[in-house]
N, CA, C and O atoms as a CHARMM CRD file, in Angstrom:
* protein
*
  312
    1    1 UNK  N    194.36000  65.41700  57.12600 PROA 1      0.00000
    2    1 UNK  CA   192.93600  65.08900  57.05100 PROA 1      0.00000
    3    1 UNK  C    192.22300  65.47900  58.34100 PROA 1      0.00000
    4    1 UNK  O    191.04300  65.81300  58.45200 PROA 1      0.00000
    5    2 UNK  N    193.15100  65.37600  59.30400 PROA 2      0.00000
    6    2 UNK  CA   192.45100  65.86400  60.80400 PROA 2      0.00000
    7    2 UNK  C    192.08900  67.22500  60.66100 PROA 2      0.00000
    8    2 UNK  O    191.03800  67.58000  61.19400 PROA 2      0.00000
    9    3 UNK  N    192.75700  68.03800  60.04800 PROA 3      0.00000
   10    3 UNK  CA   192.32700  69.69800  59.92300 PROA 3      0.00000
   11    3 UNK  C    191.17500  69.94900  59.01400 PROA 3      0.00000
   12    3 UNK  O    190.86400  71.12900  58.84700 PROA 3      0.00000
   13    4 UNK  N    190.62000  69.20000  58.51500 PROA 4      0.00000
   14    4 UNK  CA   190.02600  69.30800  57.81400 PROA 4      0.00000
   15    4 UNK  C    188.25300  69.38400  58.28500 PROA 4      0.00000
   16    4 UNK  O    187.68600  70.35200  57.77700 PROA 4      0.00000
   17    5 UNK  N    187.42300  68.55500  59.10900 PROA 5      0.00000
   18    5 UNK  CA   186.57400  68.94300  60.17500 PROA 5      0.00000
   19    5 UNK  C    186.76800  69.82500  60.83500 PROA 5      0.00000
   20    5 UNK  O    185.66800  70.27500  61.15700 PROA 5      0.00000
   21    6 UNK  N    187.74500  70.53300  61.37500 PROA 6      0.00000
   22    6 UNK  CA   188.31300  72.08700  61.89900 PROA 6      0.00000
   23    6 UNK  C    187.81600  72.80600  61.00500 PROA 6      0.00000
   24    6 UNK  O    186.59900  72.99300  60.98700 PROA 6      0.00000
   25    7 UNK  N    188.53900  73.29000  60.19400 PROA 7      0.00000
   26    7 UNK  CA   188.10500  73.67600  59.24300 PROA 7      0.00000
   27    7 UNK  C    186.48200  73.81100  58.45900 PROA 7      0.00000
   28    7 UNK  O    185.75900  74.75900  58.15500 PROA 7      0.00000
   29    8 UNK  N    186.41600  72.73500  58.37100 PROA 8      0.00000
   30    8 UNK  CA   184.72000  72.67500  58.26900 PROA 8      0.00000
   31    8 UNK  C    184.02200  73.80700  58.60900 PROA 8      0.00000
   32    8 UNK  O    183.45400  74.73400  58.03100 PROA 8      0.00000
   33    9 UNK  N    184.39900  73.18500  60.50400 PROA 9      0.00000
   34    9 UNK  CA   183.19600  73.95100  61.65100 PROA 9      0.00000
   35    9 UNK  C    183.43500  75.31100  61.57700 PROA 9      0.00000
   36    9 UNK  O    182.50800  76.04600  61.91400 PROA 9      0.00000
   37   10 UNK  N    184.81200  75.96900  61.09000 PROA 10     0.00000
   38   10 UNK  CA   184.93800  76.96900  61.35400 PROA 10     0.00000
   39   10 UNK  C    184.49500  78.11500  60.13900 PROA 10     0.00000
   40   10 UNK  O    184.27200  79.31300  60.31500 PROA 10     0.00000
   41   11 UNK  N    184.45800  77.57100  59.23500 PROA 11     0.00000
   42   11 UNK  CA   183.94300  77.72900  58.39200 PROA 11     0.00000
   43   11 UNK  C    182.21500  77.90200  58.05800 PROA 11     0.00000
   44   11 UNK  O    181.65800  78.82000  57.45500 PROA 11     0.00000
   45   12 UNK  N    181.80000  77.05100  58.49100 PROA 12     0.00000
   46   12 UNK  CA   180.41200  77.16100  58.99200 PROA 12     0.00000
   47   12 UNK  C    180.20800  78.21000  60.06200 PROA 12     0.00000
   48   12 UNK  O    179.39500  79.12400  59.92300 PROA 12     0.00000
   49   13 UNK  N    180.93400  78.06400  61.08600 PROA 13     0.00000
   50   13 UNK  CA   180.52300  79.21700  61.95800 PROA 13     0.00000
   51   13 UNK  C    181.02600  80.96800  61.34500 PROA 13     0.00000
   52   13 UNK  O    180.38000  81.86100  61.89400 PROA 13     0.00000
   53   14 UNK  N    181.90800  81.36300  60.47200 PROA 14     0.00000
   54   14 UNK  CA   181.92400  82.04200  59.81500 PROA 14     0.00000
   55   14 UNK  C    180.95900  82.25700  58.92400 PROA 14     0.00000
   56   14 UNK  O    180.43100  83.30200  59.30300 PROA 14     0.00000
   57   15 UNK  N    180.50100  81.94500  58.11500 PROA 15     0.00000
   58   15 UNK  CA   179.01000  82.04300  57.17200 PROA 15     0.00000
   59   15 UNK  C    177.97000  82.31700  57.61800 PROA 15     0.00000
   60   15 UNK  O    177.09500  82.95000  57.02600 PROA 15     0.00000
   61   16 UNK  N    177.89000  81.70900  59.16200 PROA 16     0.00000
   62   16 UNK  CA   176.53100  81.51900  59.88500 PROA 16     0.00000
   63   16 UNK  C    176.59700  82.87200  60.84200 PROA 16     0.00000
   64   16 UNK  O    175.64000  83.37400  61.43200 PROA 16     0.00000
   65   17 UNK  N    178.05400  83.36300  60.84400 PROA 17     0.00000
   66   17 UNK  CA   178.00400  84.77000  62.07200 PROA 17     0.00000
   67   17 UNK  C    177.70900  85.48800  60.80500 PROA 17     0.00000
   68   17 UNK  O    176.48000  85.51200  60.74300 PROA 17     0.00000
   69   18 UNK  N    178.14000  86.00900  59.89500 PROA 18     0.00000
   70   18 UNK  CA   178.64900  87.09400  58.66200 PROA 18     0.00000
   71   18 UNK  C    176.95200  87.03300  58.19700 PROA 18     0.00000
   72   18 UNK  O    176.67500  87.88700  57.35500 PROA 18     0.00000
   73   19 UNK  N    176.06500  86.35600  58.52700 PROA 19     0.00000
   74   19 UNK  CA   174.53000  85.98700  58.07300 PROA 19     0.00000
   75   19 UNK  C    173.67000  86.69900  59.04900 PROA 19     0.00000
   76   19 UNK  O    172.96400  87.67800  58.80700 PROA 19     0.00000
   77   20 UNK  N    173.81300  86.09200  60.17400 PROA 20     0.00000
   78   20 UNK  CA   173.42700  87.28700  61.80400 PROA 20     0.00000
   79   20 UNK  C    173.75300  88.36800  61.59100 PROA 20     0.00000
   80   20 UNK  O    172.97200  89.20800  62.03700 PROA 20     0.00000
   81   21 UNK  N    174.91600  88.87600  60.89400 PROA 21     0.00000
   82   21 UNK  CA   175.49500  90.17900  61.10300 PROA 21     0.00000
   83   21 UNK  C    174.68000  91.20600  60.21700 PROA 21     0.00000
   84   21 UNK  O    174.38600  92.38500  60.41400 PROA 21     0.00000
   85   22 UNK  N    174.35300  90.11500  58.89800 PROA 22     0.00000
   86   22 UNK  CA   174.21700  90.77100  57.55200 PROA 22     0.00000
   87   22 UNK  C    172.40600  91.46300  58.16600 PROA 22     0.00000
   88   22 UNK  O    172.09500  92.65400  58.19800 PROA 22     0.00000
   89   23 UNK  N    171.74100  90.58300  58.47000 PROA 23     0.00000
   90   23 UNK  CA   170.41100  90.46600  58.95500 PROA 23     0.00000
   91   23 UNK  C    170.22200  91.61800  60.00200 PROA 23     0.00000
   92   23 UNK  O    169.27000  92.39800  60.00900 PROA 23     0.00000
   93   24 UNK  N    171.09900  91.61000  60.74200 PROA 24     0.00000
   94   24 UNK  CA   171.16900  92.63100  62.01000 PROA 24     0.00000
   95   24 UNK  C    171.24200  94.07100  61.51800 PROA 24     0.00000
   96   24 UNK  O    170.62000  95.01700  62.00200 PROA 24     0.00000
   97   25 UNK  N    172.27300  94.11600  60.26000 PROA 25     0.00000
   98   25 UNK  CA   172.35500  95.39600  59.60600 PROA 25     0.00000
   99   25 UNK  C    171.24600  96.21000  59.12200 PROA 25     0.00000
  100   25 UNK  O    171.04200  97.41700  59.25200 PROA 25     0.00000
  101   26 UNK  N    170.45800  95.14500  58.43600 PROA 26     0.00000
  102   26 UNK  CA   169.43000  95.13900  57.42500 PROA 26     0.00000
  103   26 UNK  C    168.30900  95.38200  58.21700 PROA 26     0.00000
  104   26 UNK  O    167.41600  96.06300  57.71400 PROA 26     0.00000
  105   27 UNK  N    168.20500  95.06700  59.07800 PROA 27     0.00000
  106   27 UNK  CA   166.82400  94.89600  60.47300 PROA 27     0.00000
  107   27 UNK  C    167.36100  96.12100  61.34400 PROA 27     0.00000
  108   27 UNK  O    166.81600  96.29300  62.43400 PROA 27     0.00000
  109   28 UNK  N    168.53600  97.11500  60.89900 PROA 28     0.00000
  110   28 UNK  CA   169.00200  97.99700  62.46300 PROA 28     0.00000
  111   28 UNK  C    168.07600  99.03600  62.62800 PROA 28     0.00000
  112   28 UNK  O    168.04300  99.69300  63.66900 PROA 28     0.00000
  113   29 UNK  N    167.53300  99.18100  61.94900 PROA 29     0.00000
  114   29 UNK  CA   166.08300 100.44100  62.56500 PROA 29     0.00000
  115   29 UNK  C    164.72600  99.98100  62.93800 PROA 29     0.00000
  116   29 UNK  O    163.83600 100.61000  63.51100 PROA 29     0.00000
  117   30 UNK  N    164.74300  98.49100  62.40600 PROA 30     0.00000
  118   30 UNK  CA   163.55400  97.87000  63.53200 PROA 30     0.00000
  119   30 UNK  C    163.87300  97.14100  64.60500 PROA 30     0.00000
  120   30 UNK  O    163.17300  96.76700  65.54600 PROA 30     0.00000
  121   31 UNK  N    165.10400  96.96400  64.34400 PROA 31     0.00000
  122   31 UNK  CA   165.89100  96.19100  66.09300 PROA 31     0.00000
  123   31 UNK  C    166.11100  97.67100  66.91700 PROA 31     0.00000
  124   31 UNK  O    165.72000  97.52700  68.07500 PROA 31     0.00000
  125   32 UNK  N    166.49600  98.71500  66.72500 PROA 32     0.00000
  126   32 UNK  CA   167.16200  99.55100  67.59700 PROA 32     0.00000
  127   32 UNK  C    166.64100 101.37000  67.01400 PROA 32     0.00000
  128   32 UNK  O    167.22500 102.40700  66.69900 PROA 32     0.00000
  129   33 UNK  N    165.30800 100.91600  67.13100 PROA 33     0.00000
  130   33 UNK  CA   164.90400 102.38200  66.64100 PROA 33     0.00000
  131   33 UNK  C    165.23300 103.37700  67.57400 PROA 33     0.00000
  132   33 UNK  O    165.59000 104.46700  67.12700 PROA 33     0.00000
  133   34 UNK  N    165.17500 103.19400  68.87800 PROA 34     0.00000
  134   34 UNK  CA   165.91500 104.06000  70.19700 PROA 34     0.00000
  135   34 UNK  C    166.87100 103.77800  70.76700 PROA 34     0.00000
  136   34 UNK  O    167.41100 102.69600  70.53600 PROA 34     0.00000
  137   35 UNK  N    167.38000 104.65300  71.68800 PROA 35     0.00000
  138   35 UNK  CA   169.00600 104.14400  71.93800 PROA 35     0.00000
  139   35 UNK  C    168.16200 103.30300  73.22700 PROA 35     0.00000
  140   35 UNK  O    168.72400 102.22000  73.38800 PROA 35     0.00000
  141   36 UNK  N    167.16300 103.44500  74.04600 PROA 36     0.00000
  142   36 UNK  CA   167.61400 102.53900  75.38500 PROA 36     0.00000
  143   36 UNK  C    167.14400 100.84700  74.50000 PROA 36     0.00000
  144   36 UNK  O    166.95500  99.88200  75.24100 PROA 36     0.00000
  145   37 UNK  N    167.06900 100.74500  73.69300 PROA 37     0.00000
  146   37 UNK  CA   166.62200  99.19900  73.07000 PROA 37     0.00000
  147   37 UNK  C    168.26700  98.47500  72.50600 PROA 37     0.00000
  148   37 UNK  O    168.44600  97.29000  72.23000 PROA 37     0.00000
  149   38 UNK  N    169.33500  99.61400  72.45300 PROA 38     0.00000
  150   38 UNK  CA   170.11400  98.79200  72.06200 PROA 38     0.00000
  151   38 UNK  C    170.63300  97.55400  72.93600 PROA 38     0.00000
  152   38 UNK  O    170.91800  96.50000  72.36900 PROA 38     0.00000
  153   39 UNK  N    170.73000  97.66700  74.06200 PROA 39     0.00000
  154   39 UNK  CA   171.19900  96.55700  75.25300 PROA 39     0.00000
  155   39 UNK  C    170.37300  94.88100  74.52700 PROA 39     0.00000
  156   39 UNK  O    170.87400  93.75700  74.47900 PROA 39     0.00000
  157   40 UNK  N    168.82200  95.41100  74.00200 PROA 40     0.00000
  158   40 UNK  CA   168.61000  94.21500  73.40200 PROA 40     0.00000
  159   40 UNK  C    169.11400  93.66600  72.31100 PROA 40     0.00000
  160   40 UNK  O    169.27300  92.47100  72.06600 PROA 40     0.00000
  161   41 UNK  N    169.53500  95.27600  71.19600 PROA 41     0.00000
  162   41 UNK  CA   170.13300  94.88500  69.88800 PROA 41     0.00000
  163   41 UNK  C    171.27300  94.10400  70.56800 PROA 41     0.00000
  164   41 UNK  O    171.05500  92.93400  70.25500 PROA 41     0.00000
  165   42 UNK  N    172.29400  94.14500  71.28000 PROA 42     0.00000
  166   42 UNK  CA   173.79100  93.41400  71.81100 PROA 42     0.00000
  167   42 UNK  C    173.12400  92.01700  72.57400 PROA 42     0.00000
  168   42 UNK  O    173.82900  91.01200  72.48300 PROA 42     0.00000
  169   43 UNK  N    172.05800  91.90100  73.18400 PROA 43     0.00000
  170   43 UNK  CA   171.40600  90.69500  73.36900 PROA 43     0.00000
  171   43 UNK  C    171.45200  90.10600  72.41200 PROA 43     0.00000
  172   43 UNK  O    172.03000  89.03000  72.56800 PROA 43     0.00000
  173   44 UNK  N    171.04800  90.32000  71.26100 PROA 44     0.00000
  174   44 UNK  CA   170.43200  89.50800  70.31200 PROA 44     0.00000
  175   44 UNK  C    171.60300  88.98600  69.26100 PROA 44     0.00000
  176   44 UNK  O    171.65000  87.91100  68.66100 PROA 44     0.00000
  177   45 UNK  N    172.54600  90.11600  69.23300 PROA 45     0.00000
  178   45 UNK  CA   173.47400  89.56800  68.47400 PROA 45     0.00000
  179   45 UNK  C    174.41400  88.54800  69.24000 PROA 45     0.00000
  180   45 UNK  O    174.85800  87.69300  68.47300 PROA 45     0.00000
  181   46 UNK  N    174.81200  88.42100  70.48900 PROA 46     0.00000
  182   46 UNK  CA   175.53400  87.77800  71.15700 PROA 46     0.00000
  183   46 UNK  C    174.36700  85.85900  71.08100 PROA 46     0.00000
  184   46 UNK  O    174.83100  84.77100  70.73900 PROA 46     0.00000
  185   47 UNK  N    173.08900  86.10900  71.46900 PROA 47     0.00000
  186   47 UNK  CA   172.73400  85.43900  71.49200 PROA 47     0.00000
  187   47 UNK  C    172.67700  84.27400  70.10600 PROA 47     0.00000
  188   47 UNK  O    172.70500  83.04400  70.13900 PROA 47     0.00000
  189   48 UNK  N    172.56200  85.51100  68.55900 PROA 48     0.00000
  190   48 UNK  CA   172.65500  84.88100  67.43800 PROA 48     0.00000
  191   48 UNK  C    173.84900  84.25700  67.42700 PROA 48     0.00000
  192   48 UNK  O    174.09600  83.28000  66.72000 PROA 48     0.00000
  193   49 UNK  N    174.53500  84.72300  68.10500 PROA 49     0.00000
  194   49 UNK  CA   176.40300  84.14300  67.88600 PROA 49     0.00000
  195   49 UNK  C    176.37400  82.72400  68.45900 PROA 49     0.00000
  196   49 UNK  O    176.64300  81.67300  67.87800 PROA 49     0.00000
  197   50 UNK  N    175.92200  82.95700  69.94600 PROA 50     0.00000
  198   50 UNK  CA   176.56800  81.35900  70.90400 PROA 50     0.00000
  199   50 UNK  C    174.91500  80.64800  70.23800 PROA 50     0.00000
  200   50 UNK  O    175.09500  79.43000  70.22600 PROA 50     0.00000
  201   51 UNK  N    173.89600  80.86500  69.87100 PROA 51     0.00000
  202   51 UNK  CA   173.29900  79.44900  68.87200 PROA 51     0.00000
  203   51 UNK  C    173.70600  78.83800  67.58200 PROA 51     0.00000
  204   51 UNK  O    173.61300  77.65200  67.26600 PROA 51     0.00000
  205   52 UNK  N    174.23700  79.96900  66.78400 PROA 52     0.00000
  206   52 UNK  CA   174.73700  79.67300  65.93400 PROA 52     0.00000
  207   52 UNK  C    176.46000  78.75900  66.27800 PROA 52     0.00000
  208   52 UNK  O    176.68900  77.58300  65.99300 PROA 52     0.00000
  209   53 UNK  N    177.05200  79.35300  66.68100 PROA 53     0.00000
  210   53 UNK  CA   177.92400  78.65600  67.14000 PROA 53     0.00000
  211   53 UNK  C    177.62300  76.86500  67.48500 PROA 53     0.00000
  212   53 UNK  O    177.65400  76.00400  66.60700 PROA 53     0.00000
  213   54 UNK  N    177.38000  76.63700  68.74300 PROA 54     0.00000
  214   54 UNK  CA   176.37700  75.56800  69.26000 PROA 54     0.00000
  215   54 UNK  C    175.92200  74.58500  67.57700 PROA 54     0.00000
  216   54 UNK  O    176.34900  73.50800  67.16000 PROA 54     0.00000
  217   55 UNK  N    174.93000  75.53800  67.00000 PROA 55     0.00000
  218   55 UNK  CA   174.30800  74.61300  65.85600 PROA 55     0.00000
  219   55 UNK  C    175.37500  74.03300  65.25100 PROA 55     0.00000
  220   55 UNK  O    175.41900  72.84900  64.91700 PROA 55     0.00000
  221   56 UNK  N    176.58900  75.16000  65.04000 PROA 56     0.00000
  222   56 UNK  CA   177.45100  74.81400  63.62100 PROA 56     0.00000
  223   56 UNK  C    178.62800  73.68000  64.24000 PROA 56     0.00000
  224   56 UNK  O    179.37300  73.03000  63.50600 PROA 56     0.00000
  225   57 UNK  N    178.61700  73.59400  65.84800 PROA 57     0.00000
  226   57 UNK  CA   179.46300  72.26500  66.08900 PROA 57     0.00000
  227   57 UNK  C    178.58200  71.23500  66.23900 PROA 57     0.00000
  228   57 UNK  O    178.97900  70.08100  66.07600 PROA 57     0.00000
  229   58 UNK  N    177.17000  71.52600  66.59400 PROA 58     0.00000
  230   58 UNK  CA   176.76300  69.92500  66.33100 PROA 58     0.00000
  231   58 UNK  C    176.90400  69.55100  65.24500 PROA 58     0.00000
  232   58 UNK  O    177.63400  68.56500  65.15000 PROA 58     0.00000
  233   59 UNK  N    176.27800  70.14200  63.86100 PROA 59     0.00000
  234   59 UNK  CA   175.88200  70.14000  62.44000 PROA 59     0.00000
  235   59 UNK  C    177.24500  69.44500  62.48400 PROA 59     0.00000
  236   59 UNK  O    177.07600  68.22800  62.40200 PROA 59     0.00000
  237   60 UNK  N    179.14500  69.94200  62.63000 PROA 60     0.00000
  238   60 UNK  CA   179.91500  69.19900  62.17600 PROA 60     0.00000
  239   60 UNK  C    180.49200  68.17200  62.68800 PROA 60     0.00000
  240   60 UNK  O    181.41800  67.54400  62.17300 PROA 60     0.00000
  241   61 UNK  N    179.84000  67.90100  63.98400 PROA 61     0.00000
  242   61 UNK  CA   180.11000  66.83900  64.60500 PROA 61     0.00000
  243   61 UNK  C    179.07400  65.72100  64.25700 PROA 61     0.00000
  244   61 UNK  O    179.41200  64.66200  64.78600 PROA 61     0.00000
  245   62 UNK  N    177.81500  65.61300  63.46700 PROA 62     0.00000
  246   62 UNK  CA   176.95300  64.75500  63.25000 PROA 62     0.00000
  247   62 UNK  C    177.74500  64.98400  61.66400 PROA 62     0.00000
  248   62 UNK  O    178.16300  63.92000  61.20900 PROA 62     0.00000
  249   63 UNK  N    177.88700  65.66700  61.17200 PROA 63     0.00000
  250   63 UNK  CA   178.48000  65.13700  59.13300 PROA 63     0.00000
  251   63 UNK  C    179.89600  64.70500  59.62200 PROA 63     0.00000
  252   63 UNK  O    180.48900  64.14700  58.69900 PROA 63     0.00000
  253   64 UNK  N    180.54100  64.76600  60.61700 PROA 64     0.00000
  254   64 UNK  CA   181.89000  64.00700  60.77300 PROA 64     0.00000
  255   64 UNK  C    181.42200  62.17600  61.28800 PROA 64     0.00000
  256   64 UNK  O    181.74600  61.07700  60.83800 PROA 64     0.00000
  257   65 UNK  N    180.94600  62.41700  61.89500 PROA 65     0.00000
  258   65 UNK  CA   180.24100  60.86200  62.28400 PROA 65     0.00000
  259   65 UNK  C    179.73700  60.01100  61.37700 PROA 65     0.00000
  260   65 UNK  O    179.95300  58.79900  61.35400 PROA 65     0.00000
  261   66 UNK  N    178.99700  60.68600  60.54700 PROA 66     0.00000
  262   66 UNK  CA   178.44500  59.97800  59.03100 PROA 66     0.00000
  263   66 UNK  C    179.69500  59.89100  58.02800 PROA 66     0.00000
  264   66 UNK  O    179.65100  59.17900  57.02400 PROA 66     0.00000
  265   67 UNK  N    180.70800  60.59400  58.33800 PROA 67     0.00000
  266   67 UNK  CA   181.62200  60.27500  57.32800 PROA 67     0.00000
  267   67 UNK  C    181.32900  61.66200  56.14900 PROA 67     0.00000
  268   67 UNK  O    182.02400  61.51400  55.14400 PROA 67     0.00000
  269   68 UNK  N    180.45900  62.91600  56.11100 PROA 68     0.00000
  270   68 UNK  CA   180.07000  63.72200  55.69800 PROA 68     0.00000
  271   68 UNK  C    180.32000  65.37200  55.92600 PROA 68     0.00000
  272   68 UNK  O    179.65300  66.07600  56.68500 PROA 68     0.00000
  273   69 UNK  N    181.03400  65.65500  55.39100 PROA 69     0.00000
  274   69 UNK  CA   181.83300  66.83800  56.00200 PROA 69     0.00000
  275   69 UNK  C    181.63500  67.65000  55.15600 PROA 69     0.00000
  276   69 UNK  O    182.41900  68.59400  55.05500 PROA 69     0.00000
  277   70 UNK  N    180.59200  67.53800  54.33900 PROA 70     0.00000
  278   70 UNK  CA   180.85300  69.14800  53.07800 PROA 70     0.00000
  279   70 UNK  C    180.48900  70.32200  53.53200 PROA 70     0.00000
  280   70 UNK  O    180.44500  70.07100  54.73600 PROA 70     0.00000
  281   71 UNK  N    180.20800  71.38000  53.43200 PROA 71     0.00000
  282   71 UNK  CA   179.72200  72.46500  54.94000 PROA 71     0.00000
  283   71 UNK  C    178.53700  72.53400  54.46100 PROA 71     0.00000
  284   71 UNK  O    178.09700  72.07700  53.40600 PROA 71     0.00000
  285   72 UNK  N    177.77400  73.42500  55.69000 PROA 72     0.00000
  286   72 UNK  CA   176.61000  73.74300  55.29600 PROA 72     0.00000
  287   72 UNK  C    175.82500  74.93000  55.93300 PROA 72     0.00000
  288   72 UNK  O    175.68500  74.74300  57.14200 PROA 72     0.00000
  289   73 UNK  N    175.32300  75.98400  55.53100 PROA 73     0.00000
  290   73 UNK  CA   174.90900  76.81000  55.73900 PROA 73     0.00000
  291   73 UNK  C    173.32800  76.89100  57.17000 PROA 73     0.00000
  292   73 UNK  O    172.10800  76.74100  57.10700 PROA 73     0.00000
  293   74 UNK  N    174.22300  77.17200  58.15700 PROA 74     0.00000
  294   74 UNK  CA   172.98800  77.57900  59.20700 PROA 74     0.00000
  295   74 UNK  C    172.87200  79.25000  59.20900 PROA 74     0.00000
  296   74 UNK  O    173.81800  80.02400  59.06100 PROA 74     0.00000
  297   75 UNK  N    171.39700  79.62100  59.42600 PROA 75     0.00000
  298   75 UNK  CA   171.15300  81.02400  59.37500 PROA 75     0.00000
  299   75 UNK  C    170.72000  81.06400  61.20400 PROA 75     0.00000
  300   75 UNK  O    170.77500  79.98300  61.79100 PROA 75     0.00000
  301   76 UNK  N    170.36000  82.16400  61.90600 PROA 76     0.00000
  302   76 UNK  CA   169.55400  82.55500  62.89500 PROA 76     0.00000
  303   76 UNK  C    168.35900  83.27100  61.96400 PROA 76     0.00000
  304   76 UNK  O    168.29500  83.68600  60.80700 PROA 76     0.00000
  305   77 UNK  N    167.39900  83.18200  63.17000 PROA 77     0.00000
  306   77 UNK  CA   166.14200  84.39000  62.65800 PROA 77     0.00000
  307   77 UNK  C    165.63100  84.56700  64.04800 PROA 77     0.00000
  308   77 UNK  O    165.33600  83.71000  64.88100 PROA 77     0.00000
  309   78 UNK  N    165.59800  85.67100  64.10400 PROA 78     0.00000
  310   78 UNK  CA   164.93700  86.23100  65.29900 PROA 78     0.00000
  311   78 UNK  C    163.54800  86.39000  65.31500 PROA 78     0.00000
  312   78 UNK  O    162.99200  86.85600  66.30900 PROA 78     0.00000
């Protein structure tokens, strides 16, 4: 049962990167229409990562406290 909040978070943070990623793809010619802008495209994705990250252990550290652990989907938006 202890693996199971593991699991959770990690899980959440998987959904929530694979979502940044999907978005980043979809947005790559208005994020990085020139090459000297990419340094921001790698800004932005690193940055989508460690908030998302961050969100998806509070999110399972507040549904573990309530006794509430079902996952749940965080997005970024830039």
């Amino acid at each position: 049962m202890a693996v199971f909040p593991l699991f959770n978070h990690l899980l959440i943070y998987m959904i929530s990167t694979h979502i940044c990623i999907i978005f980043l793809i979809a947005f790559a010619k208005v994020l990085c229409p020139c090459i000297e802008v990419v340094d921001t495209c790698v800004l932005s994705i690193n940055t989508c990562t460690e908030v998302t990250f961050r969100a998806a252990r509070w999110n399972a550290n507040k549904r573990q406290e309530q006794g509430n652990i079902s996952p749940a989907i965080i997005t970024c938006s830039f």
